[in-house]
C-alpha positions in Angstrom: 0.0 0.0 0.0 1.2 3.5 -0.5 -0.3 6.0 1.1 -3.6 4.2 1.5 -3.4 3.0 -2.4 -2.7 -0.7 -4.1 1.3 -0.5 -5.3 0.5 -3.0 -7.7 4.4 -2.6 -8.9 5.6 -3.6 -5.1 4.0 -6.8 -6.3 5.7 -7.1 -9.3 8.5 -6.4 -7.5 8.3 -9.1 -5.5 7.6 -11.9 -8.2 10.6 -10.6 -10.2 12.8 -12.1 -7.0 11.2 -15.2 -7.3 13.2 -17.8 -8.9 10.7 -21.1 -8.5 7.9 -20.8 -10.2 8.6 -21.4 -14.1 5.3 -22.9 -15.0 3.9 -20.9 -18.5 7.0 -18.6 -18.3 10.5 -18.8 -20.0 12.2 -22.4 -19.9 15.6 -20.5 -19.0 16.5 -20.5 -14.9 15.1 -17.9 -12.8 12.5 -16.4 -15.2 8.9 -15.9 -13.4 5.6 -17.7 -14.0 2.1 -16.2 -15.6 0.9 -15.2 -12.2 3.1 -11.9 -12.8 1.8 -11.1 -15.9 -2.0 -11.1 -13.9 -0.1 -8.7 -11.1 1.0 -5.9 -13.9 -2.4 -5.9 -15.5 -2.9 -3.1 -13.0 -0.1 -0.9 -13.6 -0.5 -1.6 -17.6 -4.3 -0.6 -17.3 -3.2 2.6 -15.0 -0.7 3.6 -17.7 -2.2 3.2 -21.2 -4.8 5.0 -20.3 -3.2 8.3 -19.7 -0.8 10.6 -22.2 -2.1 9.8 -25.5 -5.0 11.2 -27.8 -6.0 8.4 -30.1 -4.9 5.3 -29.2 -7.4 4.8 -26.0 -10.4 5.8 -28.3 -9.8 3.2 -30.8 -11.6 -0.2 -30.2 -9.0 -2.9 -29.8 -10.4 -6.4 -30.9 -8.6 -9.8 -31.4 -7.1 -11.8 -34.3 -5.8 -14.9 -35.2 -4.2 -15.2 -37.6 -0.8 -13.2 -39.1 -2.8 -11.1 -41.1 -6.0 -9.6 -40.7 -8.4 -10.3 -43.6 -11.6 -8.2 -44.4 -13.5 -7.6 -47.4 -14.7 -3.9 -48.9 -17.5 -3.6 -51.2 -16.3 -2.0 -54.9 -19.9 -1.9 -56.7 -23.3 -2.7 -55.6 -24.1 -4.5 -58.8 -27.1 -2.2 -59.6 -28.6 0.7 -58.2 -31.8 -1.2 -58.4 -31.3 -3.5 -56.0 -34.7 -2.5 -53.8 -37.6 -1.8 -55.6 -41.3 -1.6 -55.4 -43.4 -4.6 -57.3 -46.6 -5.9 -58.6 -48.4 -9.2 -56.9 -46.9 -12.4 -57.6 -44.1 -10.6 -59.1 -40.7 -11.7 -59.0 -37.2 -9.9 -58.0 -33.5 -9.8 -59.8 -30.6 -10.5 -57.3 -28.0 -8.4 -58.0 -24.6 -9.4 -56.2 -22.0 -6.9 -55.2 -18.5 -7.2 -56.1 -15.5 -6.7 -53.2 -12.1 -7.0 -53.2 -10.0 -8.5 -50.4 -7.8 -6.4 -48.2 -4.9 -7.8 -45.7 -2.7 -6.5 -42.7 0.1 -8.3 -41.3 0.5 -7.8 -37.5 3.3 -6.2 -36.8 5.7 -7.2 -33.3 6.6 -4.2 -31.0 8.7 -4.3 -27.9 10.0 -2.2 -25.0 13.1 -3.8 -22.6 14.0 -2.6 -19.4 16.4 -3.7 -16.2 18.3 -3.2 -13.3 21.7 -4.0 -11.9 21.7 -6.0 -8.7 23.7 -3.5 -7.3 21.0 -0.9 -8.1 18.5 -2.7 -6.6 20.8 -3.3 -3.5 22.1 0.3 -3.3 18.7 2.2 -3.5 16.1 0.0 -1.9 15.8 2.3 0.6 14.5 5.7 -1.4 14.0 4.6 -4.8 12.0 2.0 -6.5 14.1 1.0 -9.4 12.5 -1.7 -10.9 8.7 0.5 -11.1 10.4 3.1 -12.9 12.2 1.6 -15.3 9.4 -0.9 -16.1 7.1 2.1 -16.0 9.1 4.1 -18.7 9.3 1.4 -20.7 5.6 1.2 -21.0 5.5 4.7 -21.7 8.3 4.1 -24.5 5.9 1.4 -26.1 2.6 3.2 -25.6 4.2 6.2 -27.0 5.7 4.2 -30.2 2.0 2.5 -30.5 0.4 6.5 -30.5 2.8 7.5 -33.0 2.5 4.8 -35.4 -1.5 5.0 -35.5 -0.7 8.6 -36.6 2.0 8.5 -38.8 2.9 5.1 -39.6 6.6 3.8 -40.9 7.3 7.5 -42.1 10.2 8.7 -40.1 10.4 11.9 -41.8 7.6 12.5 -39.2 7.2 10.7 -35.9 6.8 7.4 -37.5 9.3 4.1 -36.9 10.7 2.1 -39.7 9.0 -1.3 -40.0 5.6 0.4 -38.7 2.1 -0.9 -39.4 0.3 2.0 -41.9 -0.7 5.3 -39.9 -2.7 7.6 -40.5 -0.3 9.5 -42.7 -0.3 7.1 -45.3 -4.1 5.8 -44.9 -6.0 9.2 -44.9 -5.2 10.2 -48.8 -6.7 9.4 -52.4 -6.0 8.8 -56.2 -8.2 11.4 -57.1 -7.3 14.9 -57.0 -3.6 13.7 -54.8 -2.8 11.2 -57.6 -1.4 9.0 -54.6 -0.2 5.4 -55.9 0.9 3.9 -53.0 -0.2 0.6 -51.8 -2.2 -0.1 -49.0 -2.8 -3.1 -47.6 -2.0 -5.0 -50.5 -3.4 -3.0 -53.2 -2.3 0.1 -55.0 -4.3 3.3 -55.0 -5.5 3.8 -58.6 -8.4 5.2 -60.5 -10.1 2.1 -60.2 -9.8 1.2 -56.4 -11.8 4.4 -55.2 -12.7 2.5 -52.3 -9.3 3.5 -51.1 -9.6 7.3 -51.3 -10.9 9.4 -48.6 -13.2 12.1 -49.2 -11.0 15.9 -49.4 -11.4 19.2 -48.7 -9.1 21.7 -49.5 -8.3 24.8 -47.6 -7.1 26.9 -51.2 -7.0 24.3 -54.5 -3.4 24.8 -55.6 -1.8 26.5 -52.7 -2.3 26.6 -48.9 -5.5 28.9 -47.5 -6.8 30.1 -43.7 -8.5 28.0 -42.1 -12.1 28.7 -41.8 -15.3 26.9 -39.8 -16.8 26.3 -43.0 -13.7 24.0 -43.7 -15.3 21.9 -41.1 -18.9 22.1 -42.6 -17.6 20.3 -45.3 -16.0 17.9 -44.1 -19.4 17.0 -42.0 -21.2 16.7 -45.0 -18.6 14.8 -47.4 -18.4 12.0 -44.3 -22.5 12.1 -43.5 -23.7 11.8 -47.1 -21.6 8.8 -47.3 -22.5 6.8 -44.4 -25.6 8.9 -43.3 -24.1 10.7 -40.1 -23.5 7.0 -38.4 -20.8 6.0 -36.0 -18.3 8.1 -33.5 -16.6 10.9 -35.3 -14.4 13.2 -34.3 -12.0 16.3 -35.8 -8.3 15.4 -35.4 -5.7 17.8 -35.6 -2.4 19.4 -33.8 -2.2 20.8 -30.6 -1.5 24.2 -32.2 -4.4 23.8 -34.6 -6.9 23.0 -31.6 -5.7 26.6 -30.2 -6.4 28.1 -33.1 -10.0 26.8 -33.7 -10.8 27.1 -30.2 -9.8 30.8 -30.5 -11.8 31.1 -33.7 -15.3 29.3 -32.2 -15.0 31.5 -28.7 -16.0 34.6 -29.6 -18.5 33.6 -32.5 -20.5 31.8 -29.7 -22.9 30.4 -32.1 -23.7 27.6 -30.4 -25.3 26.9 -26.8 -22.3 24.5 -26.1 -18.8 24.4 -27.7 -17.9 21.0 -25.2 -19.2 17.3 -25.1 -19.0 15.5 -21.8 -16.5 12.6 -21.7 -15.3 9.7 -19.8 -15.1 10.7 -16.1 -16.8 13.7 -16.3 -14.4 15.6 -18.3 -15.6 18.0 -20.7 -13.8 18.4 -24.5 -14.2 21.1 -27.0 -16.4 20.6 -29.9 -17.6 21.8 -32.8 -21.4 20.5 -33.6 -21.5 17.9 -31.6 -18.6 16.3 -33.0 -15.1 16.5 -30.2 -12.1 18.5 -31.4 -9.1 16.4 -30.4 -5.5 17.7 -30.5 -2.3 15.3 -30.8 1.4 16.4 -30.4 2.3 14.3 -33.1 0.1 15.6 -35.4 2.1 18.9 -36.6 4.1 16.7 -38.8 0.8 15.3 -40.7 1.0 17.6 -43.6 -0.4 17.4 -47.1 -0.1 19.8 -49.5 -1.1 20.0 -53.3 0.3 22.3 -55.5 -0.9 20.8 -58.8 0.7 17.6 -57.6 0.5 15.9 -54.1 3.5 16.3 -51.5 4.0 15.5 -47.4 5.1 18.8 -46.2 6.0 17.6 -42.8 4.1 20.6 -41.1 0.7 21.5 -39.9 -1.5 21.8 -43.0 -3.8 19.2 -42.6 -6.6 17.4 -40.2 -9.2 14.9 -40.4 -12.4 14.2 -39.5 -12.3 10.4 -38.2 -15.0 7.9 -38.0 -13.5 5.9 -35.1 -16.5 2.9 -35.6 -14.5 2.1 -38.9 -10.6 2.6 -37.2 -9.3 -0.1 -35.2 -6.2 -2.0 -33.7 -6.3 -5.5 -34.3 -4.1 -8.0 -31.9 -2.9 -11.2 -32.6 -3.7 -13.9 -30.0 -4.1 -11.4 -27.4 -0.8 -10.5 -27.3 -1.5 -6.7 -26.4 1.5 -5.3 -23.7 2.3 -8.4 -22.5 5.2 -8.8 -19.8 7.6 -11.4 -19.8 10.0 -10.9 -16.9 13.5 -11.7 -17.2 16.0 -12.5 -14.3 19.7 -12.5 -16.1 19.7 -13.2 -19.5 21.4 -16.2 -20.3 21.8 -19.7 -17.9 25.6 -19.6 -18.9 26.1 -15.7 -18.4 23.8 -14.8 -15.4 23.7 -11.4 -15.1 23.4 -9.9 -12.1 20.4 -7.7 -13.6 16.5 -8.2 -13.1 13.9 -6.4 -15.7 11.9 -7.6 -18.7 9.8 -6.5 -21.6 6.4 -5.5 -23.0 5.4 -6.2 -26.2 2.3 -6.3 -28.7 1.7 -8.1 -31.8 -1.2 -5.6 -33.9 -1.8 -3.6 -36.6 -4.0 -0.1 -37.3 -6.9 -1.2 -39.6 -8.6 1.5 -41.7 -12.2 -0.5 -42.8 -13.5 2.0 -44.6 -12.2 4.7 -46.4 -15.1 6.8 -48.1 -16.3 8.0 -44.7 -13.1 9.4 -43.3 -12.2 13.3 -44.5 -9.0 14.7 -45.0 -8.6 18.5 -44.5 -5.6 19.8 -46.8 -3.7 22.6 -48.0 -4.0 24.7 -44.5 -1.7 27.4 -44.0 -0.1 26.5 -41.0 -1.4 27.8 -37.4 
């Protein structure tokens, strides 16, 4: 207990000095059981909930298999399908056509350890083995946060290897001319079901950003899929500030905040939240006649979070595996471990979600 609280890291403390129980853990000497992993749940539910913007609103769900597999519709097959008809009279099927999508879990990791003689030497005042466990889970949420939003670009805050983000999902063949492939399949005129809908601040050069930026992006997304599902504007810190300033004195509306989790209340614009992301400033698009990542704040979306997802292989979502030593023959005098996460950010549905480009920077 600390200071009338569970220390659920004491706990895990105290397993991580246990050498005897090896059942469901690592085969190698002195490497703790599964009861730990059910002692750190705690401290990995207190954490991951806290300093990031996206990551805790997007539904996590499992897999199980290396690749995620889902289908998205290309054409209806008529435009007919429903239709009104006489007594007796009979109806023409008309199947759809779809085309197959995949994404390959990626594997993540954070390490972390102590010397014995750290351990030994500040037992007294400093709880090594919380805080280094701790910031390592940071170091992994973090990494997680940033590759939702920008992916395996590190020209931004992206990580080589990286599952898609954001930067590379929320773009189209039409108008951008992008070509890249995602999930398997190449942006081209003919795979529209890739593009996003677009609204550009200025068409061939960057414009102020206006509320009526906004309005379109609403009705691009709604006339779609009919205003359904959990949406919300996602931008830059700096480009929260600025919106905020802009929607203040206008007071148009009876309340610029939606209630949240815990009671917290968050800026919003129509009903729809207004969140901002310090890893968004990097998230630029501009088009000049031709498409281009600018690598500063000129763009946002507006995200339909019911179609945005992590999917996690086998349940394998920041697991810890603790570690005494490293090696039966070394034996190092050091105690820690790892968390890792096998996953991947999958974009369903592209037609709904609304890129905001070509904004002159905040």
């Amino acid at each position: 207990m600390q200071n009338g609280t569970y220390d659920s890291l004491a706990e895990v403390r105290t397993a991580l000095t246990s050498t005897t129980n090896t059942t469901g853990g690592d085969a190698r000497s002195g490497i703790g059981g599964v009861e730990i992993q059910k002692m750190i749940d705690r401290m990995i539910v207190d954490a991951l909930n806290r300093g990031t913007d996206l990551r805790q609103r997007l539904r996590r769900r499992p897999m199980n298999q290396l690749a995620f597999i889902w289908n998205i519709r290309t054409n209806l097959g008529s435009t007919a399908k429903a239709a009104f008809y006489s007594d007796g009279a009979t109806g023409t099927p008309y199947p759809s056509s779809k085309i197959q999508y995949f994404a390959p879990a990626k594997a993540y990791r954070a390490d972390y350890e102590v010397t014995g003689l750290m351990l030994a030497g500040s037992a007294s005042y400093y709880d090594a083995i919380e805080d280094e466990a701790r910031d390592a889970l940071d170091s992994l949420k973090l990494l997680e946060e940033k590759s939702i939003i920008c992916g395996s670009d590190t020209s931004a805050y992206g990580f080589a290897n990286s599952f898609n983000g954001l930067l590379q999902l929320m773009s189209s063949n039409a108008t951008l001319g992008d070509t890249t492939s995602i999930y398997g399949t190449a942006r081209a005129a003919a795979r529209d079901e890739l593009d996003v809908q677009l609204v550009g601040a200025a068409s061939t050069t960057t414009g102020p950003f206006d509320l009526s930026l906004l309005d379109s992006a609403i009705t691009k997304s709604n006339k779609q899929d009919g205003g359904s599902g959990l949406k919300v504007f996602f931008m830059s810190l700096e480009r929260l500030d600025e919106i905020s300033q802009k929607l203040q004195p206008q007071q148009r509306f009876p309340s610029a905040s939606v209630e949240g989790n815990l009671g917290l209340r968050a800026l919003s614009y129509r009903g729809f939240e207004l969140v901002g992301s310090r890893f968004m400033d990097k998230n630029g698009v501009l088009y000049t006649g031709s498409s281009s990542l600018s690598y500063t704040d000129n763009s946002m979306y507006l995200l339909n979070l019911d179609d945005i997802e992590m999917r996690v292989l086998n349940g394998v979502d920041f697991v810890h595996v603790p570690i005494v030593g490293d090696d039966t023959s070394i034996r190092k005098d050091v105690r820690g471990g790892y968390f890792k996460t096998y996953g991947v950010l999958v974009l369903r549905r592209f037609d709904n979600q609304v890129l905001i480009y070509n904004l002159a920077t905040p």
